[in-house]
N, CA, C and O of each residue as an XYZ file, in Angstrom:
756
protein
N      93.546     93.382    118.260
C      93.483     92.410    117.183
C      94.884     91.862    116.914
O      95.744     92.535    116.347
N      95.028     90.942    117.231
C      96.538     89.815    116.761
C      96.535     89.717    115.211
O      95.569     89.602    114.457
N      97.446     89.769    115.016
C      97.738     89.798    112.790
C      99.358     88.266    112.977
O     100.527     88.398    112.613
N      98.801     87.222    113.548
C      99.066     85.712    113.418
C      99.429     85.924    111.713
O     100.604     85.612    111.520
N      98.831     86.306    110.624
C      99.100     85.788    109.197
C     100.010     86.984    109.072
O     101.021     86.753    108.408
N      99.911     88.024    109.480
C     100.908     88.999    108.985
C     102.012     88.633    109.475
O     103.044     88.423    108.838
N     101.810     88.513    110.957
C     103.209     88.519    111.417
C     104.089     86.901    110.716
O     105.311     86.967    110.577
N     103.624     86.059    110.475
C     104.555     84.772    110.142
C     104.302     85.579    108.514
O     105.001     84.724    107.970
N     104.066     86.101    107.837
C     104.361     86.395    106.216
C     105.658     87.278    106.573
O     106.784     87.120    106.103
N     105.327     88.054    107.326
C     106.906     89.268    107.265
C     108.111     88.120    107.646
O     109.040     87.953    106.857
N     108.037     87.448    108.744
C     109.108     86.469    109.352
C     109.751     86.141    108.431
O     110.928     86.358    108.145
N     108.195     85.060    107.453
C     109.322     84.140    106.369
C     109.948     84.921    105.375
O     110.730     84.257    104.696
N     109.826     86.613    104.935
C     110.805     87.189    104.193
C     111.594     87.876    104.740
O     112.238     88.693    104.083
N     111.758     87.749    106.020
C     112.990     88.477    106.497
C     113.863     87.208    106.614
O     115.086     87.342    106.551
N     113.212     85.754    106.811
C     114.130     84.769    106.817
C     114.651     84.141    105.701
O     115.608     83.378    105.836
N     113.941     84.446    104.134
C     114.201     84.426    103.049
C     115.019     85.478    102.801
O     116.157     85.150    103.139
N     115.007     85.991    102.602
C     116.004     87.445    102.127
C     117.287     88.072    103.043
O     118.252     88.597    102.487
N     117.206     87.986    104.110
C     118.329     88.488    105.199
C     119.616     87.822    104.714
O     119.855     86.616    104.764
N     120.288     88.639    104.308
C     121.706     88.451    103.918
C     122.080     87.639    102.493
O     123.104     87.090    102.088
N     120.934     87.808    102.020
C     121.319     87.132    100.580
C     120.644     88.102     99.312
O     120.556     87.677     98.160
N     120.114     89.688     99.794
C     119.687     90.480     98.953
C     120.594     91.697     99.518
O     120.720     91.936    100.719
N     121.108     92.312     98.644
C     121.922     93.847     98.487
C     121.093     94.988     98.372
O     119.933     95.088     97.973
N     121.854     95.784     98.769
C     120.931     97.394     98.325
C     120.997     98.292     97.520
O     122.097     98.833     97.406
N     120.066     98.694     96.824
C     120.874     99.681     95.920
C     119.394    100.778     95.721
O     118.307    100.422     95.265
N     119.813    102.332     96.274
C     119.255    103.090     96.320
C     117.916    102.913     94.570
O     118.145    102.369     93.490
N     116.683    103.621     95.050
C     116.249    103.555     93.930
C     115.066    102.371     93.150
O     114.009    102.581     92.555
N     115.931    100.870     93.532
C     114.926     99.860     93.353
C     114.258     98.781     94.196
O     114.717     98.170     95.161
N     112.755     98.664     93.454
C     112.008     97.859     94.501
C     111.747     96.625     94.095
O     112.397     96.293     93.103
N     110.972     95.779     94.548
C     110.989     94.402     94.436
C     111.433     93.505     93.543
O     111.894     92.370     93.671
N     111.111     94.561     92.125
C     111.052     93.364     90.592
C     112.596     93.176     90.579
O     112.973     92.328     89.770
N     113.806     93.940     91.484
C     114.806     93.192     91.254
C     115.122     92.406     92.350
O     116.225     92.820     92.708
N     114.729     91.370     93.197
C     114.996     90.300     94.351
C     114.715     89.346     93.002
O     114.251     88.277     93.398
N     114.814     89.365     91.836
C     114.833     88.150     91.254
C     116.374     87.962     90.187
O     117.041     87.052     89.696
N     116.365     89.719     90.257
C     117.660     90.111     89.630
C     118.986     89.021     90.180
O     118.789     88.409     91.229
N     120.329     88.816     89.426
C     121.477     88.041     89.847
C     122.889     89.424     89.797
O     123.624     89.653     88.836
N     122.890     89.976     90.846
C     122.415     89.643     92.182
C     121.654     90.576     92.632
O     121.799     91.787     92.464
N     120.451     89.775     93.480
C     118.982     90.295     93.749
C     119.579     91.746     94.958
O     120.427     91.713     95.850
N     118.898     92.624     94.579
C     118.680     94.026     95.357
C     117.493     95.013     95.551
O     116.836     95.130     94.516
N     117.063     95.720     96.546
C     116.220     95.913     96.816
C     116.429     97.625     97.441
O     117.524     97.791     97.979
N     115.846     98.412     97.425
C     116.101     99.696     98.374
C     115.003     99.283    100.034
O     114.233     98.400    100.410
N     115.640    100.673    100.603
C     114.822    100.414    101.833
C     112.994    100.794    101.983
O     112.451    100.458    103.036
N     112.312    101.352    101.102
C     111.141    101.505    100.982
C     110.762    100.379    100.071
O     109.687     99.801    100.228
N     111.631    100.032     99.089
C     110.763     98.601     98.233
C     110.879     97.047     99.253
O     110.304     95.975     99.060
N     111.638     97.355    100.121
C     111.566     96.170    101.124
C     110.301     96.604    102.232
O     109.361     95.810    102.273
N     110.262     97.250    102.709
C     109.359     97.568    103.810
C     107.453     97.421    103.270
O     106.491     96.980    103.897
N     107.567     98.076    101.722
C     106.872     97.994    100.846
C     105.839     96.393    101.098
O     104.715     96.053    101.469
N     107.480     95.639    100.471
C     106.829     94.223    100.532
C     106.574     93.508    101.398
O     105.776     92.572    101.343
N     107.114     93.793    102.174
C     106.931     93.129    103.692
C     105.278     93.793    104.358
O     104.474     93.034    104.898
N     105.029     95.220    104.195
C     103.712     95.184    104.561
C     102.158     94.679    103.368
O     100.955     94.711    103.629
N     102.807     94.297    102.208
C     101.965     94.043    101.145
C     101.799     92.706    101.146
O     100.943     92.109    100.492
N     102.492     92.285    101.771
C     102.700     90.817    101.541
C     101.803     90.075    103.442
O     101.254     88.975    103.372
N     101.809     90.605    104.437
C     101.539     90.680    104.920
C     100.033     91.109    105.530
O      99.470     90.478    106.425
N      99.412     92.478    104.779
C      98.096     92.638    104.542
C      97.556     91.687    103.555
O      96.338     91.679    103.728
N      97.818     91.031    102.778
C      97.203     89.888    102.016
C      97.548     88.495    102.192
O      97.189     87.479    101.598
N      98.318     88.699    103.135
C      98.102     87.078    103.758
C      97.172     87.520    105.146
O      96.795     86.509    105.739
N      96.759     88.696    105.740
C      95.823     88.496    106.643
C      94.321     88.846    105.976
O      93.266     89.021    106.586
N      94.531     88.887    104.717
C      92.983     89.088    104.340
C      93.029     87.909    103.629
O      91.939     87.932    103.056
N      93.690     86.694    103.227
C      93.163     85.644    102.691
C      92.868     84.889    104.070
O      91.806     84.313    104.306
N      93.912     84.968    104.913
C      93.628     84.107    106.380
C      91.897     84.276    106.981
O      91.330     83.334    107.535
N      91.292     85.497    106.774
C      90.444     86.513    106.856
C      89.012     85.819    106.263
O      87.863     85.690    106.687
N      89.652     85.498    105.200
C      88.844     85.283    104.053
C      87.687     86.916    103.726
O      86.579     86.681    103.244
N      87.980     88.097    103.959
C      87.803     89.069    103.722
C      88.419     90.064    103.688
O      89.362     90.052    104.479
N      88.278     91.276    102.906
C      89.540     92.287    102.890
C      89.830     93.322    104.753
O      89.373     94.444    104.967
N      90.389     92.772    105.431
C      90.590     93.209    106.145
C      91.388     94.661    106.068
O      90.991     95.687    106.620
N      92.447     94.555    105.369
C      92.978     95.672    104.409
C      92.744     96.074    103.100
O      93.036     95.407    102.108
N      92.183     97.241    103.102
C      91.234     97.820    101.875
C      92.646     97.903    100.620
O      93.825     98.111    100.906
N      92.117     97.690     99.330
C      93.022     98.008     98.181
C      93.783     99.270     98.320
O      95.005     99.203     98.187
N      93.220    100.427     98.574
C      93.448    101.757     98.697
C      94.896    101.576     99.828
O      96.026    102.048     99.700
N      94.558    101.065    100.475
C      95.469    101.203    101.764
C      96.509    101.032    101.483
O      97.442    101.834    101.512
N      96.491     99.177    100.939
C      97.881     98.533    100.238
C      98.603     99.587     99.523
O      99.696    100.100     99.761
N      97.408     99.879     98.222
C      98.163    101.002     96.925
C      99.126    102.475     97.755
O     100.067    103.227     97.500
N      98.450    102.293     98.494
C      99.045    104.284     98.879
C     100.601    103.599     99.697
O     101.395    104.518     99.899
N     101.072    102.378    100.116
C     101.751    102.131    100.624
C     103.344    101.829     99.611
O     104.434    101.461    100.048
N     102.875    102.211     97.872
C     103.755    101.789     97.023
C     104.365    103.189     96.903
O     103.812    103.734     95.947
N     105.320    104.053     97.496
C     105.651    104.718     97.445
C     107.221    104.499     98.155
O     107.832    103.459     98.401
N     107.626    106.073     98.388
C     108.750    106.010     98.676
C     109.009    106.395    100.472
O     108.027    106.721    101.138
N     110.312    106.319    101.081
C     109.705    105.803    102.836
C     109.075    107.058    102.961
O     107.846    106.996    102.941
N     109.649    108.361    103.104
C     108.556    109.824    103.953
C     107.289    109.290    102.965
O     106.384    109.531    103.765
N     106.738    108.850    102.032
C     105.389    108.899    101.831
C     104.899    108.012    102.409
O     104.276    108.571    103.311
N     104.715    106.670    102.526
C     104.584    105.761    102.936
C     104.436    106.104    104.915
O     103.365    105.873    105.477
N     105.393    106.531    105.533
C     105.215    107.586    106.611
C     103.975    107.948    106.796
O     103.094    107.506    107.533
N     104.020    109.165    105.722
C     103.035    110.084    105.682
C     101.531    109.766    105.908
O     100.693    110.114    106.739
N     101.546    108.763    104.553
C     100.055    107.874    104.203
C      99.807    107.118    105.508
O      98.749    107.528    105.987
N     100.379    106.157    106.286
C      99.918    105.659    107.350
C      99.149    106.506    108.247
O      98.023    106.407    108.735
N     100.357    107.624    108.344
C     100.055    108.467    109.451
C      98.794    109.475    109.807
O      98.417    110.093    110.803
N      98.239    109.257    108.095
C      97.239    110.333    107.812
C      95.707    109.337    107.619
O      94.556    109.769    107.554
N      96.109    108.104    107.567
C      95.217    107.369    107.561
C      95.011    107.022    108.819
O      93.820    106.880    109.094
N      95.730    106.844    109.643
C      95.349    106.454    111.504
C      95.553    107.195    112.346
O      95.318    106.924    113.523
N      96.162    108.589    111.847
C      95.960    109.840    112.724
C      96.985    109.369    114.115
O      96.826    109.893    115.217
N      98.089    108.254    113.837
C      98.989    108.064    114.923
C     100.267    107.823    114.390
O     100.776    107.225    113.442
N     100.674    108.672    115.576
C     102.782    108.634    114.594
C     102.935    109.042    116.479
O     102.388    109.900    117.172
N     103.836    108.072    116.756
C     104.915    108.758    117.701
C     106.554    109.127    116.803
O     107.009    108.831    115.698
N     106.952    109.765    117.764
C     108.301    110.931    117.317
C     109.165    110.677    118.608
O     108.901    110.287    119.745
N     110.491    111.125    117.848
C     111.648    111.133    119.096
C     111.936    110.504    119.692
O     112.438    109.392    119.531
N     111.605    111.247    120.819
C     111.986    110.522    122.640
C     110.880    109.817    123.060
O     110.905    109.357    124.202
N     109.591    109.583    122.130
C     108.588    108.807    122.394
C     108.424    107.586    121.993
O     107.453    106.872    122.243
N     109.822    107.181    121.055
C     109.831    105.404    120.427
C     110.935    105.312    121.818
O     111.939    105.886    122.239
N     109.973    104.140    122.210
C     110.574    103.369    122.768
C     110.247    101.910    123.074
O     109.039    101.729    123.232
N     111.252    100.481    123.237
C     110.916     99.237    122.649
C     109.314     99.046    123.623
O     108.412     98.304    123.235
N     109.233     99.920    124.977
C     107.417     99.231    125.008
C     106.263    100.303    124.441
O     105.180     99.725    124.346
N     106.204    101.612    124.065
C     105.915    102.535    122.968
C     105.606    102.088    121.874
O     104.564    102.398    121.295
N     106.440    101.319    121.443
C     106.146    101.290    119.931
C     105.024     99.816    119.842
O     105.086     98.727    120.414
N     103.776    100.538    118.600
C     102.725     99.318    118.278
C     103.448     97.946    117.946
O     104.641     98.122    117.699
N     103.199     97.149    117.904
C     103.700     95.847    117.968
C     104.372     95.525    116.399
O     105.226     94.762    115.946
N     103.677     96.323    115.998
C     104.337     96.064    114.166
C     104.700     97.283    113.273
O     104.489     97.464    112.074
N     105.316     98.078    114.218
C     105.695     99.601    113.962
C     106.267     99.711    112.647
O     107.075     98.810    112.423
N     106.028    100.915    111.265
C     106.848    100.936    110.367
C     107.496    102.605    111.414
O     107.014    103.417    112.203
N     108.833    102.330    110.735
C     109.307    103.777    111.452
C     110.384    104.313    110.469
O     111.086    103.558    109.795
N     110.446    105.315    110.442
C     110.955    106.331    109.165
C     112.002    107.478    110.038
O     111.836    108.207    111.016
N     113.090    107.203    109.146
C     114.318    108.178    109.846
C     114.569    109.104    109.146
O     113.801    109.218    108.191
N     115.716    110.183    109.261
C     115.901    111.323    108.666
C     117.586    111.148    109.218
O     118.144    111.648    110.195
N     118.127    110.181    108.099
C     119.585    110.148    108.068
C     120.165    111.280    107.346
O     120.505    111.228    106.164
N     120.247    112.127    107.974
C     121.344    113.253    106.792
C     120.644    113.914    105.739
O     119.418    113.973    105.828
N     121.062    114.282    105.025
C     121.205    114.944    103.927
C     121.617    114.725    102.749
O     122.402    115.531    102.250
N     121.255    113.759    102.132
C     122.040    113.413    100.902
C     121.749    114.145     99.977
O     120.662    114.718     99.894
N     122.616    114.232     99.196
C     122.574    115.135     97.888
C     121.263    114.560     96.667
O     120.533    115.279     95.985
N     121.288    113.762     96.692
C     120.305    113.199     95.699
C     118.726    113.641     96.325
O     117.711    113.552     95.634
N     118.729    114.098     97.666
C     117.244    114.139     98.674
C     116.371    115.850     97.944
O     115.183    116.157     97.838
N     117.881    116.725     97.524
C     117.720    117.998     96.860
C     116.812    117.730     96.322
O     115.918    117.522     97.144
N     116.456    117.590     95.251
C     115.717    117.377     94.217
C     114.172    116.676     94.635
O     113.206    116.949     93.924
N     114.062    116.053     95.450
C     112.952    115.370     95.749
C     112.629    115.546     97.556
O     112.779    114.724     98.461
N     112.094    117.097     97.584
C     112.352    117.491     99.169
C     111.079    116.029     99.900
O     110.352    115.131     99.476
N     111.309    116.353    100.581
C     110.582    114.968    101.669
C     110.045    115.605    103.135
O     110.842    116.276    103.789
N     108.958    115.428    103.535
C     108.409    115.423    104.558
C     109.349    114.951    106.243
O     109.092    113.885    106.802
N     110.274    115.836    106.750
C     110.305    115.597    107.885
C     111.638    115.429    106.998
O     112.342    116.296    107.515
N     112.162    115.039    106.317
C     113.592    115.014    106.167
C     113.643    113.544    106.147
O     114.810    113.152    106.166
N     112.804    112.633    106.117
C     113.047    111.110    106.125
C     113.793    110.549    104.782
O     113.545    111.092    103.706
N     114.608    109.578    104.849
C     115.433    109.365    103.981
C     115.126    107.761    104.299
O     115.730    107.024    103.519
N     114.409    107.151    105.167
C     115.141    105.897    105.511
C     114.174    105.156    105.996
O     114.213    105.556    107.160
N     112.961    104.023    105.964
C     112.432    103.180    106.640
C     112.629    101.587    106.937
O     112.933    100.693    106.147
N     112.308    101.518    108.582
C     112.206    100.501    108.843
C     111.150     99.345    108.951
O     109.977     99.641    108.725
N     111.374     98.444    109.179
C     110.106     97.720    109.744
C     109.802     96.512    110.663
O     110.089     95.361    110.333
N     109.209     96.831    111.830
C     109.206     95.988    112.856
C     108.530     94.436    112.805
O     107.307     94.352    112.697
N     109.444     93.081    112.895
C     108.715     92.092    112.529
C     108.765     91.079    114.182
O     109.136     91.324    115.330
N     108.219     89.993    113.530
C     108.046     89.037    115.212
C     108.172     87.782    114.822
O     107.571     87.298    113.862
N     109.038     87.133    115.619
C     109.645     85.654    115.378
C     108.718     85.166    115.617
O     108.004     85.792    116.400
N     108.126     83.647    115.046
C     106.625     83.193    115.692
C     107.401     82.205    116.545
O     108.556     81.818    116.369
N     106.303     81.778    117.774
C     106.850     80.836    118.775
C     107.172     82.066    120.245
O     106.400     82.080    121.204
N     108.485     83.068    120.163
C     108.368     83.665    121.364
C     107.875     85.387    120.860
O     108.018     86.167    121.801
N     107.486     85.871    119.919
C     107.048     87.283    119.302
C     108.275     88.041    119.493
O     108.155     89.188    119.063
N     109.645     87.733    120.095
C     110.441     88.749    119.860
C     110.596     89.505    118.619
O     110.674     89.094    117.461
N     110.632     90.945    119.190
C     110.771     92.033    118.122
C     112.214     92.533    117.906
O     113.051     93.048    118.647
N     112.176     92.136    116.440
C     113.269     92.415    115.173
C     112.962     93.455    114.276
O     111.900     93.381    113.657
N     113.915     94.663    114.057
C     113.844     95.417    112.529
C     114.458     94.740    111.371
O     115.530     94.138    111.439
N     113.690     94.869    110.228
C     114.033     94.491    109.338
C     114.335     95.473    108.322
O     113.529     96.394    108.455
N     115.027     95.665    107.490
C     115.889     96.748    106.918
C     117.010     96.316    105.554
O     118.092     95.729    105.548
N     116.412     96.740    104.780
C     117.279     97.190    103.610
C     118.428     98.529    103.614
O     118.121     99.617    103.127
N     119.378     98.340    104.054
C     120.357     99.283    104.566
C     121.343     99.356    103.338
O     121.168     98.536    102.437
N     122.552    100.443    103.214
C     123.683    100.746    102.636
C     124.216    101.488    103.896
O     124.033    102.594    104.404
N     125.182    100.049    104.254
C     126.143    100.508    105.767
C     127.281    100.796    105.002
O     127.318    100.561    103.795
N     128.552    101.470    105.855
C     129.835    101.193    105.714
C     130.431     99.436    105.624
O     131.376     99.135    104.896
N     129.865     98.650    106.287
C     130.452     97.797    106.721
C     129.447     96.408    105.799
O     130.115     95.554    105.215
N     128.183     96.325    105.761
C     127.646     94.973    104.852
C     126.422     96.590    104.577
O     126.173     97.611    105.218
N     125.953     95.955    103.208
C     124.539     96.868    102.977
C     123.791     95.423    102.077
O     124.305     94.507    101.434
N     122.678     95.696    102.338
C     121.388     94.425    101.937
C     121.086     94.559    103.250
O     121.623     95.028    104.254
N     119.612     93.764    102.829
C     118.506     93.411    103.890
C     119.191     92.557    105.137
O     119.924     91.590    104.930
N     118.807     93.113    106.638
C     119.586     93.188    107.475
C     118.620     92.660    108.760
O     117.422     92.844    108.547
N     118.826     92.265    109.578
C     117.737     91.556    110.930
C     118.226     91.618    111.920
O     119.187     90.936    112.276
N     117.294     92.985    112.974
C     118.478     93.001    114.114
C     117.617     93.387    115.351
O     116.903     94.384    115.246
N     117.622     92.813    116.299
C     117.072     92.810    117.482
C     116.609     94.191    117.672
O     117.426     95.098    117.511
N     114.901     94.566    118.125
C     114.698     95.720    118.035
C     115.487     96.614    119.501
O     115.664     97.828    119.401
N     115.866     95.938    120.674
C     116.214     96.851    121.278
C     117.985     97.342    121.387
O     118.525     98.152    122.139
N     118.497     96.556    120.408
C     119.664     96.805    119.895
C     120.066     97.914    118.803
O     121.068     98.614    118.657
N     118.410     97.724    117.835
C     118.566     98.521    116.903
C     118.022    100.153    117.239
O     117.923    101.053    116.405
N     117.763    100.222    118.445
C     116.880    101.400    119.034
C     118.265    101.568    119.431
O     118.724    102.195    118.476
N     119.326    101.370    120.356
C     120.454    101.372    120.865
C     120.947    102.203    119.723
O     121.057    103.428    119.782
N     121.312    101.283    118.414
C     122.057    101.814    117.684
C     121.843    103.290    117.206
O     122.672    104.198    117.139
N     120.779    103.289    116.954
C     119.745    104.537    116.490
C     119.582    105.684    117.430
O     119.233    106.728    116.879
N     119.775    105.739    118.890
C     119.611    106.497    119.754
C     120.236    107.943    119.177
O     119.687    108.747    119.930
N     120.986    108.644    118.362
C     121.483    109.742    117.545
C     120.115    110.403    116.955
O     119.899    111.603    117.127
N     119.575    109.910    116.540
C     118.353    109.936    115.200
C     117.246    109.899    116.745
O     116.459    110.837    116.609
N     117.076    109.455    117.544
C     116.265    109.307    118.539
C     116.298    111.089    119.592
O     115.543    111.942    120.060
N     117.297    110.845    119.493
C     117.798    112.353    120.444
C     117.734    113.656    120.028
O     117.643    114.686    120.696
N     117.822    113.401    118.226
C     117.764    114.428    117.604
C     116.464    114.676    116.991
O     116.327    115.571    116.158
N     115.424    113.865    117.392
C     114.376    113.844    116.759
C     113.675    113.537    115.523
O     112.571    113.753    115.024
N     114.866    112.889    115.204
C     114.861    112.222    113.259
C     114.205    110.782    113.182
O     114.790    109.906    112.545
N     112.943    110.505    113.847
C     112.699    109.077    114.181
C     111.220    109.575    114.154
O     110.889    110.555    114.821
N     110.359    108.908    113.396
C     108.952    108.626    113.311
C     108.342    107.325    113.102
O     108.390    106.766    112.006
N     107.798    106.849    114.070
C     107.284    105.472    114.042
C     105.320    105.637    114.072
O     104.672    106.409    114.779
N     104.801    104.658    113.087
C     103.736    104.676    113.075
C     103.237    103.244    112.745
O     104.048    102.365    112.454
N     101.783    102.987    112.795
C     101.183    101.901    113.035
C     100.216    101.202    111.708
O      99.010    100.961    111.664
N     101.199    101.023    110.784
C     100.488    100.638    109.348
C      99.076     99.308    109.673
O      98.042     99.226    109.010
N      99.454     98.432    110.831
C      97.609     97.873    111.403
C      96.448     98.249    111.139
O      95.474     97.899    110.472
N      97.090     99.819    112.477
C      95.664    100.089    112.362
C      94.830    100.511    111.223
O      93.638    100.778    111.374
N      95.456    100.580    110.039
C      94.445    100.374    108.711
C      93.087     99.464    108.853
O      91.987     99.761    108.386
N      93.401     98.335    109.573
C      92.481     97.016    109.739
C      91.389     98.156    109.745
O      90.591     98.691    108.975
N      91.931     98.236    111.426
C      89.989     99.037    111.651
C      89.439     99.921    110.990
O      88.470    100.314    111.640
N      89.561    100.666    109.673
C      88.883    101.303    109.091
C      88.507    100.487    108.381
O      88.340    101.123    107.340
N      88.191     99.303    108.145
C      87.906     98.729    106.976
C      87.146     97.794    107.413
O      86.641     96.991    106.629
């Protein structure tokens, strides 16, 4: 099944937002209206698949993606992880993402470190961090899209997926990489 409405809804907010929204651990969408607009990395990924399942169920003109599905997806990234994963019974790991591996619209969840703030709120797999795989319309090249806090720029970020697998290869080797297939929701529904 091709997701044509999903994939051009994620595009136009990674092409709206890329480099003109900041990050700041903690908050989700209601501040991209904030001056100056910021977002964390689960309230971006958040919107990008919410925004996306309801532009393919109006395209649809039926709920292709059930309410339930959307809702369980308002969480934080290891849940959001989790919930996909337990709803489609598919997660590749590790040494198994790779750019022809991964479903065409992969969300994928890392386990950067250890931060001190993670104490308090233990997490499934140690994930601290999600991404989300989008597609330029015209040639479908695959881009992550990402709400980051780098050393170097932090805000929502757009970067060639086999560059960003490159970059990531640490987290890949060490096994801190879970990618799963928030789609296949469609077919249960």
């Amino acid at each position: 099944m091709q997701f044509e409405a999903a994939e051009r809804a994620m595009w136009y907010l990674a092409q709206t937002y890329t480099g003109r929204v900041g990050y700041q651990r903690g908050v989700k969408s209601e501040r991209l209206v904030a001056d100056p607009p910021v977002i964390d990395c689960s309230g971006w990924v958040r919107l990008l698949l919410t925004k996306a399942m309801q532009a393919e169920n109006e395209a649809a003109g039926r709920a292709v993606f059930g309410s339930g599905d959307v809702t369980a997806l308002h969480a934080w990234s290891d849940r959001i992880i989790q919930e996909i994963e337990t709803r489609t019974g598919f997660v590749l790991d590790g040494g198994r993402i790779t750019v022809h591996s991964l479903p065409r619209l992969a969300t994928i969840g890392l386990k950067m470190g250890e931060p001190s703030w993670a104490n308090n709120h233990p997490r499934p797999r140690g994930i601290t961090h999600i991404v989300q795989v989008v597609r330029r319309p015209g040639d479908s090249a695959p881009f992550v899209s990402e709400s980051f806090c780098g050393a170097v720029s932090s805000g929502i970020k757009l970067t060639p997926l086999e560059e960003w697998l490159a970059e990531s290869r640490p987290h890949l080797s060490a096994g801190e990489m879970w990618a799963v297939d928030p789609f296949r929701l469609a077919s249960r529904n």
